[in-house]
C-alpha positions in Angstrom: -116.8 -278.4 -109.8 -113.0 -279.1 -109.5 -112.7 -275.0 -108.7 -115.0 -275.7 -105.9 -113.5 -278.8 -104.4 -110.0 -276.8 -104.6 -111.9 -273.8 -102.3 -113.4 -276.8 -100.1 -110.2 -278.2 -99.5 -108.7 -275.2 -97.8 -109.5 -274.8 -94.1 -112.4 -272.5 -92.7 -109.7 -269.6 -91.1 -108.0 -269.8 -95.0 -111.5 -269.2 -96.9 -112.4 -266.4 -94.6 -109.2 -264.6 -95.1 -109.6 -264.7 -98.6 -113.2 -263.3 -98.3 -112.1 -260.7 -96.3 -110.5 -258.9 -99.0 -112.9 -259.7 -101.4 -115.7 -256.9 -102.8 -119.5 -257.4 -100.7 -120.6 -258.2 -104.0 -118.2 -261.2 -104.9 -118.4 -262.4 -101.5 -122.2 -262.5 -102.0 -121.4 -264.2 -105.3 -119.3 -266.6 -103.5 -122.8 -267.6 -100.9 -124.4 -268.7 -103.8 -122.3 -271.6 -104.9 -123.0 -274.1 -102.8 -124.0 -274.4 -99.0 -120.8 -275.0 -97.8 -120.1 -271.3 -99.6 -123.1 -269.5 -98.2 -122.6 -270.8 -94.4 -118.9 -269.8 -94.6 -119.4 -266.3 -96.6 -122.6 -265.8 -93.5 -120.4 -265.7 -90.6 -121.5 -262.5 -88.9 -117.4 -261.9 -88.1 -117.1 -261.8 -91.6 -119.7 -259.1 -92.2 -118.9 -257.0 -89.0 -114.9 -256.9 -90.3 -116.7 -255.7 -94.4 -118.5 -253.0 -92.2 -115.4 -251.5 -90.3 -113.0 -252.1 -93.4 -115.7 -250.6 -96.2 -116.9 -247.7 -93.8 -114.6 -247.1 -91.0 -113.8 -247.8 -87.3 -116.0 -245.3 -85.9 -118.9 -245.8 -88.5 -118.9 -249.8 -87.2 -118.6 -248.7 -83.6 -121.4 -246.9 -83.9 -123.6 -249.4 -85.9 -122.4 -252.0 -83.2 -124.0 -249.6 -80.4 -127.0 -249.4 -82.1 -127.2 -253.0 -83.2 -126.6 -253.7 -79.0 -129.0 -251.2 -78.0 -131.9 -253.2 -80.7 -131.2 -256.6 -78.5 -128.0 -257.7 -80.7 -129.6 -260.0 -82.7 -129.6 -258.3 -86.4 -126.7 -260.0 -88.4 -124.0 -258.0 -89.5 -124.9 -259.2 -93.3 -128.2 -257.1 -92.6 -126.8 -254.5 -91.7 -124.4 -253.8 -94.7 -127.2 -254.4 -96.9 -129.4 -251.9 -94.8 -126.7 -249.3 -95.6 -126.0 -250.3 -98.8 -129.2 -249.9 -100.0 -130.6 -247.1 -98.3 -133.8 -246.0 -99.7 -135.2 -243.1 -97.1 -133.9 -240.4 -94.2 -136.3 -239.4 -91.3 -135.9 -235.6 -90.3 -137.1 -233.4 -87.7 -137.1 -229.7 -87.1 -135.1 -229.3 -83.8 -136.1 -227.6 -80.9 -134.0 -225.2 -79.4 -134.1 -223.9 -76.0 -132.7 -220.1 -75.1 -130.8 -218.0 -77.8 -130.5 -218.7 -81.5 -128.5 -217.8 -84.3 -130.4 -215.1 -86.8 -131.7 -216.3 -90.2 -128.8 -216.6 -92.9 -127.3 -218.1 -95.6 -124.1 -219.1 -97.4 -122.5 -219.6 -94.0 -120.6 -222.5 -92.9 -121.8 -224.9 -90.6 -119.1 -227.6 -89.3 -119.6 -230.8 -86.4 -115.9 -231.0 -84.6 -115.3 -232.1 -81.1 -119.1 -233.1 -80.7 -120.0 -229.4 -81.4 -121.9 -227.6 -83.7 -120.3 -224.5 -84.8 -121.6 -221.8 -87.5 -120.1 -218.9 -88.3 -120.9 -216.1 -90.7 -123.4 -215.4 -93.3 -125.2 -213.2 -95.5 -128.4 -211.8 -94.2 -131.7 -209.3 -94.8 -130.3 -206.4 -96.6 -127.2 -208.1 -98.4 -125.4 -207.5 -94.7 -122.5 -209.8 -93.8 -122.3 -211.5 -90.1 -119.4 -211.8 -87.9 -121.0 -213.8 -85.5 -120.4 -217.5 -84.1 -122.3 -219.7 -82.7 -121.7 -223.6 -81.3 -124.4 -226.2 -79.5 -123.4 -229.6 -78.1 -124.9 -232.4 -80.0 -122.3 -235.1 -79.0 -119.8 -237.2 -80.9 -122.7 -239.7 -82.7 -121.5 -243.0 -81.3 -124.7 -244.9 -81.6 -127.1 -242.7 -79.5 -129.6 -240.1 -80.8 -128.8 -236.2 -79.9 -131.0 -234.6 -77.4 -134.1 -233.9 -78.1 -133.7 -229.8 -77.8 -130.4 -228.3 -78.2 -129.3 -225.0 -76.7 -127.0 -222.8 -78.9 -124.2 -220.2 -77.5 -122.8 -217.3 -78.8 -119.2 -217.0 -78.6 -117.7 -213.9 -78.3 -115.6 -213.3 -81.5 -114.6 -210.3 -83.6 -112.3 -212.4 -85.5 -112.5 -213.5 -88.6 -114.3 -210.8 -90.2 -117.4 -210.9 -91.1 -118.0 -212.5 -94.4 -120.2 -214.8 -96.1 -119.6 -217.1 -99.0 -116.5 -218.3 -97.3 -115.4 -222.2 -96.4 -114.9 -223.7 -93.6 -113.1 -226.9 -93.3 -112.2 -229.5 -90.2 -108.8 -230.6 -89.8 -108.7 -233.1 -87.0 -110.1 -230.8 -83.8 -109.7 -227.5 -85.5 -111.5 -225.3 -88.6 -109.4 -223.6 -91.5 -111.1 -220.8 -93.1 -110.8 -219.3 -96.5 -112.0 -216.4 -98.1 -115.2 -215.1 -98.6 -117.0 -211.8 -99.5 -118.1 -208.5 -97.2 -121.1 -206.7 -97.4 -119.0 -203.9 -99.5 -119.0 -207.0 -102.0 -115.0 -207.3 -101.4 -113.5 -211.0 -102.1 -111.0 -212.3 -99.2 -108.1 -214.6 -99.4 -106.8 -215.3 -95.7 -106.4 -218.3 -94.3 -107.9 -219.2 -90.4 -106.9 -221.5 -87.9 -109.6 -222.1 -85.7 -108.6 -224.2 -82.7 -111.2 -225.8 -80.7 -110.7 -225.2 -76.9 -113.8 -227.5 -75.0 -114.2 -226.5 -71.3 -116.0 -228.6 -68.7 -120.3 -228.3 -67.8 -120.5 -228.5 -71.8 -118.9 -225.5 -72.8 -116.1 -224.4 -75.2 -114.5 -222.1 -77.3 -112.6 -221.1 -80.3 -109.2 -219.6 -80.7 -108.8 -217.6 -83.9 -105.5 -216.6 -85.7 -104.6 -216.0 -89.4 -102.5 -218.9 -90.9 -99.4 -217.6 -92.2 -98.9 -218.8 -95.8 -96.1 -217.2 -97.1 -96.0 -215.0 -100.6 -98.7 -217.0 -102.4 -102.1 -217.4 -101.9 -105.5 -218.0 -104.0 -107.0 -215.3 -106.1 -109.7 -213.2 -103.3 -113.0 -214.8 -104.2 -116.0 -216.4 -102.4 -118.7 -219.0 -103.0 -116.1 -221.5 -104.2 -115.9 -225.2 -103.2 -113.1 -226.7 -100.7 -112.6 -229.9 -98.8 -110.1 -231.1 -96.3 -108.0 -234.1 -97.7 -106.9 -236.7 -94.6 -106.6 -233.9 -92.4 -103.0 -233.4 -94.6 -104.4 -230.7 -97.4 -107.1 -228.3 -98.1 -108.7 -228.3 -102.0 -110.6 -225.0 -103.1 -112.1 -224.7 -106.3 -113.5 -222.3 -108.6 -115.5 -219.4 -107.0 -116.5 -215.7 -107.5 -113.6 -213.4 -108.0 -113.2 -209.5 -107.3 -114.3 -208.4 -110.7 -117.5 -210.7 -110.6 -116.2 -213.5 -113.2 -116.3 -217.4 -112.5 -113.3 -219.1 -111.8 -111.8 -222.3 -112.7 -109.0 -222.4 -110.7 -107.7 -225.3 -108.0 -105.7 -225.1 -104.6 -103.9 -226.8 -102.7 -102.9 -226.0 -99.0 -100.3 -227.8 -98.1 -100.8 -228.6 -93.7 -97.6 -230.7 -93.3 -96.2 -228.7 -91.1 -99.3 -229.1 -88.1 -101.7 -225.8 -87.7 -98.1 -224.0 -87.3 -98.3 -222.7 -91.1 -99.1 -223.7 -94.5 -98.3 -223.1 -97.9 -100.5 -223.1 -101.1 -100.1 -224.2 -104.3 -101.8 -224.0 -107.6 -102.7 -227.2 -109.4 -101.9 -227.0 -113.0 -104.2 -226.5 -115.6 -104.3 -230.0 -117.9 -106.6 -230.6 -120.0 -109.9 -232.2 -119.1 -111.0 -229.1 -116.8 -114.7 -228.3 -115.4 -116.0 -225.5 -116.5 -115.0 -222.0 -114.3 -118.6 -222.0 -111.6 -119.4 -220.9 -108.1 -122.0 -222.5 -105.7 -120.2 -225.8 -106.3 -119.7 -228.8 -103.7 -116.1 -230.5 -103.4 -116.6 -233.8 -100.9 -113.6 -235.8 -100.0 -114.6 -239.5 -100.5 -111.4 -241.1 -99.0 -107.5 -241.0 -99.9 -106.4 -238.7 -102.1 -109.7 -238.4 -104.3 -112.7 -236.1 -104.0 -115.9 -235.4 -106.0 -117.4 -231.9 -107.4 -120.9 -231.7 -108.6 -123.2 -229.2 -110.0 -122.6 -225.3 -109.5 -123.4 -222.1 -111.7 -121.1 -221.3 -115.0 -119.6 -218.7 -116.6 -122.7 -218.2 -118.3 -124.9 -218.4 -115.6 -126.2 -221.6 -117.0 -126.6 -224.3 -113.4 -124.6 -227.5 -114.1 -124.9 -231.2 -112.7 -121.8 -232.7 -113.8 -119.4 -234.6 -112.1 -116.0 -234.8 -111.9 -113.2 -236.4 -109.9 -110.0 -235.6 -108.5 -106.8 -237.4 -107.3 -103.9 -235.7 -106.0 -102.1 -238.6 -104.9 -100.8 -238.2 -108.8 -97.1 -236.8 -109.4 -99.6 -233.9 -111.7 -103.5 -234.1 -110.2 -105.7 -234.3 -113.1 -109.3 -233.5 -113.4 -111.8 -236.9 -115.3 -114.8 -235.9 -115.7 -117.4 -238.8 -115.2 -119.5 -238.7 -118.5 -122.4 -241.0 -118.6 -125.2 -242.2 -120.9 -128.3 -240.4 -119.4 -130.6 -243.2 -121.0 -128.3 -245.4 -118.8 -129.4 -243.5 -115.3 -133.3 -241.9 -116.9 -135.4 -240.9 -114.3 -132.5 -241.4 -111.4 -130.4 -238.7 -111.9 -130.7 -235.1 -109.7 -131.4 -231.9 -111.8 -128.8 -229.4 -112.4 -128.3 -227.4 -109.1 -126.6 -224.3 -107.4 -125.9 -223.4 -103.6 -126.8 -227.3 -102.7 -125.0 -229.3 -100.0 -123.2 -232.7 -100.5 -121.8 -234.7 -97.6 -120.1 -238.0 -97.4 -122.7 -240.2 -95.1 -122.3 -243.7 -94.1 -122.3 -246.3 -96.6 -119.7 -244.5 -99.1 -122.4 -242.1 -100.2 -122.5 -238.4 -100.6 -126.0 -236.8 -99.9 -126.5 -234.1 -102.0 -129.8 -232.1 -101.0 -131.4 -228.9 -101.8 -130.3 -225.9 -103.9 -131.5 -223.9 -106.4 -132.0 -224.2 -110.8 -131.1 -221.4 -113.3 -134.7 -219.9 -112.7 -133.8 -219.6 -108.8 -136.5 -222.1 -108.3 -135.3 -223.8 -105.0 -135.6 -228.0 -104.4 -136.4 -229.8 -101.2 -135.0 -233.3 -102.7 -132.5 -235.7 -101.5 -130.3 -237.9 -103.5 -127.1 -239.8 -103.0 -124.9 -240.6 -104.9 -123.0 -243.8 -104.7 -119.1 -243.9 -104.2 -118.5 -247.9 -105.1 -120.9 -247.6 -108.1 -119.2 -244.2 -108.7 -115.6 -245.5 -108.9 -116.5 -249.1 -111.1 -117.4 -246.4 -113.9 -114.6 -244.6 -113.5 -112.5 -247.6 -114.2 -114.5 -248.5 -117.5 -116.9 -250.9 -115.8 -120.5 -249.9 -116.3 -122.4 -253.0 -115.0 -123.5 -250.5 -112.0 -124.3 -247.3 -113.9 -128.0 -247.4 -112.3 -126.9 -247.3 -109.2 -125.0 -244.6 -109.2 -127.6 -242.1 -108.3 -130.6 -242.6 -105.7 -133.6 -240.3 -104.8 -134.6 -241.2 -101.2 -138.1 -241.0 -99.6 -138.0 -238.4 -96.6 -139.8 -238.8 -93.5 -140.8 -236.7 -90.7 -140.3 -233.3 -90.7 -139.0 -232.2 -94.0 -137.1 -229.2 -94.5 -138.4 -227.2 -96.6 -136.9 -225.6 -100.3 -134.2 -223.7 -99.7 -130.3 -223.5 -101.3 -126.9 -221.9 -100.1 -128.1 -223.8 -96.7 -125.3 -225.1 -94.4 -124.8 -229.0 -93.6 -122.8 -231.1 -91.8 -122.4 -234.7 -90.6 -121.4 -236.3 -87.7 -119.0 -238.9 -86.8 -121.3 -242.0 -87.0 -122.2 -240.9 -90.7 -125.7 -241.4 -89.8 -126.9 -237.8 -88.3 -127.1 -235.2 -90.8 -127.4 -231.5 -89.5 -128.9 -228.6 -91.7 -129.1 -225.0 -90.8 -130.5 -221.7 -92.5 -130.3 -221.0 -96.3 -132.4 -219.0 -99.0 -136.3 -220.4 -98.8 -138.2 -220.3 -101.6 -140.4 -217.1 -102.0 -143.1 -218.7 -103.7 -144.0 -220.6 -100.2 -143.1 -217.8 -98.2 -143.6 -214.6 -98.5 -140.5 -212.7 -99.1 -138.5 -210.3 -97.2 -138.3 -206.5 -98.2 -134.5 -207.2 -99.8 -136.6 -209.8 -102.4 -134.8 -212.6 -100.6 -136.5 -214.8 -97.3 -133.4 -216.4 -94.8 -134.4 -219.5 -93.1 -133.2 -219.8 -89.4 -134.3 -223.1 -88.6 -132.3 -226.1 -87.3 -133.0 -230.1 -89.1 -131.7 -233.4 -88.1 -132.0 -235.7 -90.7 -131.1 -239.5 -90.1 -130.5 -242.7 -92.3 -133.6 -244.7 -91.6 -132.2 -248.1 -90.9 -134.0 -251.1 -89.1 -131.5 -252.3 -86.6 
């Protein structure tokens, strides 16, 4: 009682400065004291400045254009939990008018400047593709894409074809690395792709190599990479020119602008994941990033998870070992050629991919970044929450792995494109192999 008449004494501005540095859940814990607490820790200020400061300027913006589109009258405490605890995504096969892109897989697929853009793949035939394609679908501040998109080929040539590669934004640019050609040779250069947007909804892409200087990755494709506060690019792992995992990690050092760049090795210390390709590396905010699941040295599909911080003098690798009795029946299977992207909400949505038996999943899960970090410091009151499997509405896409995805600025679209479909729906191409060329929009279902 005498902790709470301290807290009362202090004026309204004072209590809500301190709340506004506080977790959601301790200012929640905070609401249930007293009345006094709960109709100071409800202000819908409060709630709106958690949103922006937990999820980002452009993440609240867009909530705020949604929430003013509803009739503005959903509180900003609503709307955090509606994030917090999302539960399901609504998807929809897209439409697309004129042209489209041929069926592929293990291409990249990026969202920069409010514009689609794939490049690349493998196809029918083990072939390799040089092509490129882009379609406007806006910059995701609070209003739903059209509801038929029109792609464009660009004319390109450069980079080579390839497939297996990565393809990373760095503010209104791409850098690519790497890869593999249909004569199953492993790459190493580095791409700047600048973004050049003309009017009447058109644009296009100026290529160059990067240069580097004297050291670069080992050639290899189907590795993992992630752009780091538009500052560094992170590869991992990968396929390398005589077949053999790797276990190696990258750094690409962008200091010096889109001008050049130089790469260094991270050193090898002890914990390490395993050497494995098909592997997802998502950025989740700083200087730290996840990497789930992938195929090992042994051909044996993983579903650990570790995380990295470079901000360190010498990055180290934790891996993120957990009770499985802890998280039973909430956990994704081990996977291969899946996707993982950082959605709104400090979530990554991992979908799709495919198990040691090339049996291909349709499933979504996230897995939870605030739940995800408490067990990293020791604290496992939120274990369970860690991962989510979420109810999917609408148009499903179907099974399928080594897919492309990409999110846009809002953190609420998701955009999925191509991959390897599952021969035991469909039947399967001559090669042994069936390429999807369909185009998904999947959205956080929230009730603003």
């Amino acid at each position: 009682m005498e902790e709470e008449a301290a807290v009362a004494r202090l004026g309204c501005d004072q209590v809500l400065s301190i709340l506004h540095l506080l977790p959601a859940e301790s200012v929640l814990s905070f609401a249930a004291a007293c009345r006094a607490f709960h109709a100071w820790a409800s202000s819908d200020a409060l709630w709106e400045a958690l949103c922006r400061r937990d999820w980002g300027a452009r993440a609240a913006a867009a909530l705020a254009e949604r929430r003013r589109r509803g009739g503005g009258g959903v509180p900003w405490r609503r709307i955090y939990a509606e994030v917090a605890l999302l539960g399901a995504l609504s998807a929809r096969r897209v439409p697309v008018k004129g042209a489209s892109p041929r069926p592929r897989a293990s291409h990249s697929l990026n969202l920069v400047a409010g514009w689609l853009v794939l490049f690349g793949g493998g196809c029918e035939g083990g072939r390799h593709l040089d092509d490129t394609w882009v379609a406007y679908v806006g910059n995701g501040a609070g209003n739903r894409s059209s509801a038929v998109f029109s792609w464009q080929q660009l004319d390109s040539g450069t980079p080579s074809g390839r497939f297996g590669h990565s393809c990373s934004i760095v503010g209104d640019a791409l850098v690519l690395f790497g890869g593999i050609n249909d004569q199953g040779q492993r790459l190493n250069d580095t791409w700047i792709g600048q973004i050049i947007c003309e009017e009447s909804r058109r644009m296009k892409i100026s290529w160059r190599l990067l240069e580097v200087g004297p050291h670069a990755p080992y050639p290899r494709g189907a590795h993992a990479a992630c752009c780091v506060d538009d500052k560094f690019i992170v590869i991992h792992g990968g396929i390398g020119q005589s077949g053999s995992r790797l276990g190696d990690t990258w750094l690409l050092d962008l200091s010096n602008g889109l001008r050049s760049g130089i790469w260094h090795q991270i050193e090898d210390t002890e914990p390490l994941p395993l050497s494995r390709s098909g592997h997802t590396l998502t950025w989740i905010g700083g200087s730290r990033m996840v990497l789930f699941g992938g195929r090992g040295s042994e051909f044996d599909v993983l579903n650990d998870v570790w995380l990295l911080d470079i901000n360190e003098r010498y990055p180290k690798w934790k891996e993120l070992k957990y009770d499985l009795s802890s998280v039973l029946g909430e956990m994704p299977f081990p996977r291969v050629g899946h996707s993982a992207t950082l959605v709104l909400g400090g979530k990554i949505l991992v979908y799709g991919g495919e198990d040691s038996q090339r049996r291909r999943k349709d499933d979504f899960w996230t897995l939870d970044l605030p739940a995800l970090l408490q067990f990293e410091s020791g604290s496992k009151k939120m274990t369970k929450r860690m991962w989510k499997k979420l109810r999917i509405d609408g148009q499903c896409p179907n099974y399928r792995s080594f897919h492309g995805a990409c999110v846009d600025t809002s953190g609420c679209h998701v955009y999925i494109f191509g991959g390897m479909v599952d021969g035991l729906v469909h039947p399967a191409e001559a090669s042994g192999l069936r390429f999807d060329g369909q185009l998904y929009q999947v959205d956080l279902v929230l009730h603003l």
